[in-house]
MDTraj code that builds the backbone (N, CA, C; nanometers):
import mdtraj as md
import numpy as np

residues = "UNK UNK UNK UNK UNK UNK UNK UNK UNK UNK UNK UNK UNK UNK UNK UNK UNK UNK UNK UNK UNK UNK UNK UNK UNK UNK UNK UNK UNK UNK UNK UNK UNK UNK UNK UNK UNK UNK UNK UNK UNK UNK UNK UNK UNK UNK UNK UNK UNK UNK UNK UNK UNK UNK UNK UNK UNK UNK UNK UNK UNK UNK UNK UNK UNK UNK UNK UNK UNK UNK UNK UNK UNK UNK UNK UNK UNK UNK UNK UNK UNK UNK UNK UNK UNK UNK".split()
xyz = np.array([
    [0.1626, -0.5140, 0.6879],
    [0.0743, -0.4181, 0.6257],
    [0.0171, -0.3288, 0.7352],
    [0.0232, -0.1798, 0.6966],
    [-0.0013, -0.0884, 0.8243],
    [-0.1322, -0.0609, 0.7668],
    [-0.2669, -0.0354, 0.8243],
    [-0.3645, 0.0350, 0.7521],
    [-0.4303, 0.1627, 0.8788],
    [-0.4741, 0.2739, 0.8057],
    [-0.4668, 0.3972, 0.8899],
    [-0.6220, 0.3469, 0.9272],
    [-0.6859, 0.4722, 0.9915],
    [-0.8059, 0.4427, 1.0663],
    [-0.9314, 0.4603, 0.9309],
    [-0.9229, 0.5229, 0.8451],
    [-1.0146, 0.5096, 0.7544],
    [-1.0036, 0.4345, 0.6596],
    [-0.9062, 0.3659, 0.6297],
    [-0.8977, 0.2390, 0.5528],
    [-0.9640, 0.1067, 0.6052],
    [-0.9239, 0.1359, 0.7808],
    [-0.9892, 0.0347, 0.8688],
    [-1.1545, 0.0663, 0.8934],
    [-1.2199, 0.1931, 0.8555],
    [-1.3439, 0.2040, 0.8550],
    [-1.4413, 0.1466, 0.7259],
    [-1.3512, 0.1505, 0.6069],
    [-1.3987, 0.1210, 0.5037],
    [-1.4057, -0.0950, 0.4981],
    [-1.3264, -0.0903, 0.5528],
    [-1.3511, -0.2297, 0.5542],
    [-1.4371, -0.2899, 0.6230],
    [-1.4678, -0.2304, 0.7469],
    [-1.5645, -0.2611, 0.8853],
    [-1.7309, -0.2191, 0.7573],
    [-1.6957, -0.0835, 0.6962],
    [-1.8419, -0.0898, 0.6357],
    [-1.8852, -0.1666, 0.5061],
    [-1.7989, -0.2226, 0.4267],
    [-1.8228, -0.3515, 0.3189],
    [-1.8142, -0.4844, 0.3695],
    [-1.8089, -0.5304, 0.5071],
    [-1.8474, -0.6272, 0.5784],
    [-2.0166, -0.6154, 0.6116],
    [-2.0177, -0.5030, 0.6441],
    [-2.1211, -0.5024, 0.7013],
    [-2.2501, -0.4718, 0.5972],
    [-2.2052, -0.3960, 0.4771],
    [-2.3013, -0.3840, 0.3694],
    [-2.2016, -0.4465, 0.3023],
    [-2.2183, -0.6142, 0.2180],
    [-2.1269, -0.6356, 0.1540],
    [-2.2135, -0.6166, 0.0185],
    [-2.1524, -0.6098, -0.1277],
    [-2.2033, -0.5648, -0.2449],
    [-2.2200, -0.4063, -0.2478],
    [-2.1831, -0.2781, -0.1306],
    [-2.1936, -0.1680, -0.1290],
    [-2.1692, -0.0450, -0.2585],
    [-2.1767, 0.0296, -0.2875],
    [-2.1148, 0.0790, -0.4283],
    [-1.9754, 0.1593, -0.3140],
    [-1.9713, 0.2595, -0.4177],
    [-1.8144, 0.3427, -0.4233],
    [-1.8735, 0.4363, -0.3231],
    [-2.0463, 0.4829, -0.3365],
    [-2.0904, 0.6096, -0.2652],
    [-2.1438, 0.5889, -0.1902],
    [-2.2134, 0.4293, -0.1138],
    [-2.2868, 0.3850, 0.0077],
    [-2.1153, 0.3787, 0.0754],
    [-2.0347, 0.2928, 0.0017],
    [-1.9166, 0.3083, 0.1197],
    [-1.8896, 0.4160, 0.1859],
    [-1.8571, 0.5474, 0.0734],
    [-1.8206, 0.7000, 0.1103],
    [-1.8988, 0.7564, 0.2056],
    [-2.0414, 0.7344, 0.1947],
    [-2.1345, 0.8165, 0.2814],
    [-2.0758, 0.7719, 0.4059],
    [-2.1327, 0.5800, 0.3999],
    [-2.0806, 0.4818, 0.5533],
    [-1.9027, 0.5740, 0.6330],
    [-1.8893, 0.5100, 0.5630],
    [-1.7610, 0.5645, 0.5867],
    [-1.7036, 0.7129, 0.6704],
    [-1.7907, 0.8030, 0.6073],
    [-1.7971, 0.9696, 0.6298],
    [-1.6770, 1.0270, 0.5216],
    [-1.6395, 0.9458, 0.3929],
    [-1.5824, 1.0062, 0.3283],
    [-1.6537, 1.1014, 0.1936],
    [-1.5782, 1.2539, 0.1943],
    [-1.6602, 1.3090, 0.1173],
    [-1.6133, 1.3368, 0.0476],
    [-1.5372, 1.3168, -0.0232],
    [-1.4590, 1.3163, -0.1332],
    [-1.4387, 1.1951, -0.2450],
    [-1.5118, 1.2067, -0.3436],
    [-1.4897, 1.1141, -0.4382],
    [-1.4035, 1.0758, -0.4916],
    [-1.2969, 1.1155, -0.5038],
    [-1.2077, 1.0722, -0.5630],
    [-1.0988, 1.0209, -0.4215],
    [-1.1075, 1.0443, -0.3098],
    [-1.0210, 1.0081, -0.2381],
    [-1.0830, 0.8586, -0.1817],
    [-1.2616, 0.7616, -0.1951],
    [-1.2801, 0.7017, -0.1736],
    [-1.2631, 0.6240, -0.3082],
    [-1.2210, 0.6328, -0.4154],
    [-1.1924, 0.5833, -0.5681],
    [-1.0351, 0.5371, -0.5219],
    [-0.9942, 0.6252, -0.4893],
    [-0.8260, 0.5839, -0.4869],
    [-0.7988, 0.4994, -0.3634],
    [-0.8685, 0.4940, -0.2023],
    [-0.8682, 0.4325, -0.1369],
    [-0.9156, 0.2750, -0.1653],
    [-1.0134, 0.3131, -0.2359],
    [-1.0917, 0.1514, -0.2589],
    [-0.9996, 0.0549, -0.3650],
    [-0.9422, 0.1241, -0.4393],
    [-0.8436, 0.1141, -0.5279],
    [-0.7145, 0.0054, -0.4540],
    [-0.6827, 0.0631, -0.3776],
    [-0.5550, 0.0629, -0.3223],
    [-0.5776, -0.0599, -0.2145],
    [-0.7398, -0.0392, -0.1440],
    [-0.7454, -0.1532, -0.0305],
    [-0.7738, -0.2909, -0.1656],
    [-0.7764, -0.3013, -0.2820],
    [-0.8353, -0.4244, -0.3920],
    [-0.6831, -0.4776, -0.4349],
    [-0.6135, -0.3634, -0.4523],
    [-0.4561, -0.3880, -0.5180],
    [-0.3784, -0.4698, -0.3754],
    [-0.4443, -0.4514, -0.2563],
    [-0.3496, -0.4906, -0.1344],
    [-0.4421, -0.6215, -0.0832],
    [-0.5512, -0.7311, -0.1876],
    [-0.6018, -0.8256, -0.1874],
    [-0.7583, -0.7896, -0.0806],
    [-0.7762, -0.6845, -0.0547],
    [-0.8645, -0.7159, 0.0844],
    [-1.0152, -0.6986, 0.0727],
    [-1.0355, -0.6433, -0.0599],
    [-1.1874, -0.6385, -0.1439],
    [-1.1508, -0.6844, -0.2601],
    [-1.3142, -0.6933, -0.3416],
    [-1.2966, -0.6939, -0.4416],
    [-1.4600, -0.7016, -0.5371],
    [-1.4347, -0.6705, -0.6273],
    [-1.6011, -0.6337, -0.6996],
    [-1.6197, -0.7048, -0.7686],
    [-1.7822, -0.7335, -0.7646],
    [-1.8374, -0.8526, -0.8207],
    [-1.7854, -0.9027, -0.9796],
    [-1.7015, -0.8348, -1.0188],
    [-1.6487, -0.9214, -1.1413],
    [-1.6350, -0.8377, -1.2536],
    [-1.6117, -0.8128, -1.3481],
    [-1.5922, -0.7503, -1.4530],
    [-1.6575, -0.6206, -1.4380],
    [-1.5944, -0.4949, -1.4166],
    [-1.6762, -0.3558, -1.4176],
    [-1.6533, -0.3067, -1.5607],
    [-1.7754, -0.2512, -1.5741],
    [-1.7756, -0.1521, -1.7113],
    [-1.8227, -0.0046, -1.6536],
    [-1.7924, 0.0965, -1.7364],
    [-1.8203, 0.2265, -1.7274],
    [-1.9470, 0.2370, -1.7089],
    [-2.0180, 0.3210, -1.6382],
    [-2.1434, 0.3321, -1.6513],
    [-2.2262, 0.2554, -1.5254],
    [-2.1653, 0.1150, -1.4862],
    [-2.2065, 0.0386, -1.3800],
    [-2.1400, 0.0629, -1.2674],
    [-2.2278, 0.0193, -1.1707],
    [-2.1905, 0.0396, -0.9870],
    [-2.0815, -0.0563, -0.9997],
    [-1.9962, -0.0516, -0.8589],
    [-1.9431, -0.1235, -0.8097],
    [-1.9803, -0.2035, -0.7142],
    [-1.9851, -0.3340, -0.6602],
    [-2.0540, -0.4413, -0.5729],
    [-1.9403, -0.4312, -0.4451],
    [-1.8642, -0.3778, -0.4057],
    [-1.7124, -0.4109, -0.3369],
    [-1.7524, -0.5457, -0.1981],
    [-1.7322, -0.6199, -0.2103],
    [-1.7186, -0.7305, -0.0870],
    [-1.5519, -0.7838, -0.0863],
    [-1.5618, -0.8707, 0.0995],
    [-1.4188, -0.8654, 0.1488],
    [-1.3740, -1.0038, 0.0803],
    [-1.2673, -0.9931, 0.0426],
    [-1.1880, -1.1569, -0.0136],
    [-1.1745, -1.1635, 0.1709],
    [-1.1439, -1.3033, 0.1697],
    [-1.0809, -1.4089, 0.3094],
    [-0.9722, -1.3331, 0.3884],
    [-0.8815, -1.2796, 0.3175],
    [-0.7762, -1.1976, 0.3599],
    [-0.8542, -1.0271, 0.4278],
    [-0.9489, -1.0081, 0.3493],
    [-1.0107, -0.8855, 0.4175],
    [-1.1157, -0.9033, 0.5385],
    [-1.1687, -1.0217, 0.5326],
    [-1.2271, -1.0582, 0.6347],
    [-1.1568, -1.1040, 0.7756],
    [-1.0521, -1.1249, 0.7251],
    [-0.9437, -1.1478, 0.8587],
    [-0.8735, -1.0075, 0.9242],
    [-0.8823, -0.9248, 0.7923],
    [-0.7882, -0.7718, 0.8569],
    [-0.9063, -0.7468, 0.9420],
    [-0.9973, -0.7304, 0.8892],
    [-1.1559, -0.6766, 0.9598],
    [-1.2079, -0.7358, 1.0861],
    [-1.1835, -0.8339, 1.1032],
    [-1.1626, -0.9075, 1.2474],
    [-1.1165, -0.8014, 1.3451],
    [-0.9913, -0.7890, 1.2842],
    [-0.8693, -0.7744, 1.3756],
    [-0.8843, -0.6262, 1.3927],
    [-0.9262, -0.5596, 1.2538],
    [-0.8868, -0.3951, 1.3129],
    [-1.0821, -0.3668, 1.3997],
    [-1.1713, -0.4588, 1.3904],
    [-1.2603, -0.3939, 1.4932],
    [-1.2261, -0.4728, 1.5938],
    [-1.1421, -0.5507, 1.6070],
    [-1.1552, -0.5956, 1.7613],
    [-1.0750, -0.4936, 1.8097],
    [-1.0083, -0.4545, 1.7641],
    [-0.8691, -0.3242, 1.8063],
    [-0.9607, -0.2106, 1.8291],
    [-1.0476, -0.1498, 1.7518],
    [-1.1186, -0.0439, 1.7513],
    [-1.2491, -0.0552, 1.8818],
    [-1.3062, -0.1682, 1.9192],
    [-1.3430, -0.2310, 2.0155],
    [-1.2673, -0.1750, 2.1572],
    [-1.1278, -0.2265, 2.1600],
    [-1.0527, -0.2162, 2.2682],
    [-0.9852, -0.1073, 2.3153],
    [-1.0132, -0.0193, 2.2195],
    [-1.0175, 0.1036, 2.1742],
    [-1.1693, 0.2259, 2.2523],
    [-1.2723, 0.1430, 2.2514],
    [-1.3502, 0.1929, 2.2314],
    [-1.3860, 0.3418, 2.1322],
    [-1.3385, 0.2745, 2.0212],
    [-1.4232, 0.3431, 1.9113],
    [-1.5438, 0.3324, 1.8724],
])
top = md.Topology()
chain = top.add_chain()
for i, resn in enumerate(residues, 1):
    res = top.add_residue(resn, chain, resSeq=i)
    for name in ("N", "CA", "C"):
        top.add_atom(name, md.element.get_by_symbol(name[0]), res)
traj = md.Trajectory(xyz[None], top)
């Protein structure tokens, strides 16, 4: 699994605020586009590495925290970003 640098930011910031919505991530994040943090968050849940507190309905926030598998990518891509000095 390849993940780009803002996929790897979004995960570093629902570790760190876990239960975040769709628009504390986006702000964290620096994404400003709503619909491109909808389809990202989307896509990092379909690839196991978040996931929201449980049954969403229309109208309600989203909670997004890391499953075990996202807490391990998240390890790995800030220790990289670390060595990196990002």
């Amino acid at each position: 699994m390849s993940l780009g640098y803002r996929s790897c930011k979004v995960l570093m910031v629902i570790a760190s605020q876990p239960g975040a919505s769709n628009r504390e991530v986006a702000d964290a994040a620096e994404v400003s586009d709503q619909g491109q943090i909808s389809k990202l968050l989307a896509r990092l849940q379909l690839l196991g590495l978040i996931h929201d507190r449980g049954e969403w309905r229309l109208g309600e926030r989203h909670a997004w925290r890391l499953t075990a598998r996202g807490k391990r990518v998240e390890r790995a891509a800030s220790a990289r970003s670390k060595r990196a000095g990002r």
